[in-house]
SEVEXBA-18384 format. One record per residue (C-alpha): chain; x, y, z. Coordinates in steps of 0.2 Angstrom, whole numbers. Each point is the difference from the previous one (the first is absolute). Layout:
! SEVEXBA-18384
SITE/cadena/px/py/pz
SITE/A/X/Y/Z
...
! end
This chain:
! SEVEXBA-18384
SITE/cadena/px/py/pz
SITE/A/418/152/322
SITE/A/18/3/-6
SITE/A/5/17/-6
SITE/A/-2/5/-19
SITE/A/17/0/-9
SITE/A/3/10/-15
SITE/A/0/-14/-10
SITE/A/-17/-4/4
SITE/A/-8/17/-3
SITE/A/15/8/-14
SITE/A/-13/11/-11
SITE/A/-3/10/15
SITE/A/18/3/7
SITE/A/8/7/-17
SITE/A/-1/17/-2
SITE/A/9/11/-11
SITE/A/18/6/10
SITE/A/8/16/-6
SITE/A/10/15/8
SITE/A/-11/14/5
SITE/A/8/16/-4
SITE/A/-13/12/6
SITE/A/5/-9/18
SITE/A/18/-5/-4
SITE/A/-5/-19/6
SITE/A/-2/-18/-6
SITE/A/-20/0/-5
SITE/A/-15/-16/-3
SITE/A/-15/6/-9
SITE/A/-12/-13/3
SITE/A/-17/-2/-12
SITE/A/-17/-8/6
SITE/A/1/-16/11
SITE/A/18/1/2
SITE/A/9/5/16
SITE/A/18/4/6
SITE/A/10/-4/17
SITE/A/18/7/4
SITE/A/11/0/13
SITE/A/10/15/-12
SITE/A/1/17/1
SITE/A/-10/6/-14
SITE/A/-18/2/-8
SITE/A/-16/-9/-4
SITE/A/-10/8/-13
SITE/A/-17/-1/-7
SITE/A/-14/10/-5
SITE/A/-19/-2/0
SITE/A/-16/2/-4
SITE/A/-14/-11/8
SITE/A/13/-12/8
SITE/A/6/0/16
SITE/A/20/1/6
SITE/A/4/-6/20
SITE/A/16/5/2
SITE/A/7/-10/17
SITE/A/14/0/10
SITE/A/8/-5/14
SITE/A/6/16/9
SITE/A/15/-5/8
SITE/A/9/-12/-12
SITE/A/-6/10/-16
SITE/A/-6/-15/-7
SITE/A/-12/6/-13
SITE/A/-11/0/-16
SITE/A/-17/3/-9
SITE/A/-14/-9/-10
SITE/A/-12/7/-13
SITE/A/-19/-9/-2
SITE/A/-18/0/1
SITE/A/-14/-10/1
SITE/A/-9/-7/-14
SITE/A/-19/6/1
SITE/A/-5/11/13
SITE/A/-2/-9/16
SITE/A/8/3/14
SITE/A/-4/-12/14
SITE/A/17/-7/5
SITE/A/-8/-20/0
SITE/A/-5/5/-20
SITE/A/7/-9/-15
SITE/A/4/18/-5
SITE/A/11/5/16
SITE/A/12/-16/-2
SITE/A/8/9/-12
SITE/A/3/16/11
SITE/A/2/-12/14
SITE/A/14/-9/-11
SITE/A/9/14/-5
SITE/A/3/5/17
SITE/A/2/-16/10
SITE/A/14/-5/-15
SITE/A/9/18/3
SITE/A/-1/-2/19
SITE/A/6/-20/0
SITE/A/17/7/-12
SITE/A/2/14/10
SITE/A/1/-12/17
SITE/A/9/-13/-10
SITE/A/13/12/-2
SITE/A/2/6/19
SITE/A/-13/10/5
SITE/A/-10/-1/14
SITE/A/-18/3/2
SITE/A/-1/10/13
SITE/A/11/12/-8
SITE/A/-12/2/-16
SITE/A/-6/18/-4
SITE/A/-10/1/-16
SITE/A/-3/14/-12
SITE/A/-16/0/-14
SITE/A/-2/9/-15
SITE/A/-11/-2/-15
SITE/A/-18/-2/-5
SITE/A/-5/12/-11
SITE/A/-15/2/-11
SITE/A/8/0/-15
SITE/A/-8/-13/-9
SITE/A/-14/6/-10
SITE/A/-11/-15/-6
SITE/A/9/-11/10
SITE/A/-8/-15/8
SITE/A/-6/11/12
SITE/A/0/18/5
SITE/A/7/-4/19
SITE/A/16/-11/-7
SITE/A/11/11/10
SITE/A/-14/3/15
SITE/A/-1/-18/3
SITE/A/19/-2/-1
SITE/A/2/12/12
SITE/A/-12/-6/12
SITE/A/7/-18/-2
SITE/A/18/4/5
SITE/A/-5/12/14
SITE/A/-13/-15/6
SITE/A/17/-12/-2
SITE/A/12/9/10
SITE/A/-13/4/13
SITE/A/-5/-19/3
SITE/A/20/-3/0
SITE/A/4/12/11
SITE/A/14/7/-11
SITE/A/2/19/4
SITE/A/-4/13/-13
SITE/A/13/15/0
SITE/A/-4/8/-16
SITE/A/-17/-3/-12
SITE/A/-2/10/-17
SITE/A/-18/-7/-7
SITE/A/-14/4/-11
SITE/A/1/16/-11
SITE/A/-1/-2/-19
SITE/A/18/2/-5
SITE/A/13/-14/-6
SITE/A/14/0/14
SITE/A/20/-3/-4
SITE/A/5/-6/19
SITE/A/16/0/4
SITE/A/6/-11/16
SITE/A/17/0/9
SITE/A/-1/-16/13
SITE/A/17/3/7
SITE/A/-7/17/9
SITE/A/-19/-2/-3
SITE/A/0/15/-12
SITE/A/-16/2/-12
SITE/A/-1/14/-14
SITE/A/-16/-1/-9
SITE/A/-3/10/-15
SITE/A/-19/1/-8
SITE/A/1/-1/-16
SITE/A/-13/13/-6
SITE/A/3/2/-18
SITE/A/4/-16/-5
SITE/A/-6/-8/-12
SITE/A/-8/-15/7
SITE/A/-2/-12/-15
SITE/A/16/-10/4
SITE/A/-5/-2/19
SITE/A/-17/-4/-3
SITE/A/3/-13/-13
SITE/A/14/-8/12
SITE/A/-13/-2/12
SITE/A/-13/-6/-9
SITE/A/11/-14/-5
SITE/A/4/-3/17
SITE/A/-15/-1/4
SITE/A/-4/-12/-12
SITE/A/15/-12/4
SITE/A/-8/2/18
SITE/A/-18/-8/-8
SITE/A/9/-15/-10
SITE/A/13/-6/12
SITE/A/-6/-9/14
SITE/A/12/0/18
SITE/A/3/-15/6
SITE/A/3/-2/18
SITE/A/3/10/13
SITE/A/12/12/7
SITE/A/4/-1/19
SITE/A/3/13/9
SITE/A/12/-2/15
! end
């Protein structure tokens, strides 16, 4: 199967650019089910709450970027209806990231996310399951895990610099979480109404 273009996958490759002066460098903020790839000096930000962000790059060209999803439900074998969508999220991230020049054997992979924030959410694992599912992923890949920051109950602000591999991660514990929860729940819901079609191959 051909590689995705931008075209074909638009609402999830537009996120929100701006100059970040905290870090004096261009900035993405991404939202749930988007993601972001540069070749660019400059940052990918996002922050979370039951989602899961792999930020991926390749290590020598400083080809880059991040994703932010989860699975609908709470199962987390990878041949599940539910894991496409993880599955999906990252095999779209990974495919842009080779389209552009990187290589796989140069891939290093950094996790973040999955916290139990979500009070009377679907389920009370949301963030368990997502985190078993993307370790699960990577592992059956064969992708190499350099840095993971899962589980806990705080929201995370994640910020991710793919031109050196930099991470800051900042737990958000006295946020208030009604604006993250309600982003996620909507997410979530998209998730249960829109059906993927196809496949994504991974090459």
């Amino acid at each position: 199967m051909s590689i995705p273009s931008d075209d074909d996958y638009a609402p999830h490759v537009s996120p929100t650019i701006y100059f970040d002066r905290a870090h004096n460098i261009e900035a993405a903020k991404i939202l749930p089910g988007e993601y972001y790839v540069t070749q660019r000096d400059m940052v990918i930000v996002t922050v979370l709450g039951s989602c899961i962000s792999a930020c991926i790059r390749d290590r020598r060209s400083g080809i880059g970027g991040m994703n932010h999803f989860m699975l609908p439900g709470d199962d987390t074998d990878v041949t599940s209806q539910s894991a496409r969508y993880g599955a999906f999220a990252m095999e779209i991230l990974i495919n842009k990231l080779m389209s552009m020049g990187a290589q796989r054997r140069n891939l290093e992979v950094k996790v973040f996310g999955g916290g139990q924030v979500l009070r009377g959410f679907t389920t009370t694992t949301v963030g368990e399951h997502n985190a078993e599912f993307v370790l699960q992923y990577l592992k059956t890949e064969g992708l190499a895990i350099v840095a993971q920051d899962l589980l806990d109950i705080y929201p995370r602000k994640v910020y991710y610099f793919p031109k050196t591999g930099r991470a800051l991660v900042k737990k958000l514990r006295s946020v208030h979480n009604n604006t993250i929860i309600e982003r996620e729940r909507e997410y979530e819901h998209r998730l249960l109404s829109t059906q993927i079609e196809g496949a994504v191959e991974l090459f």
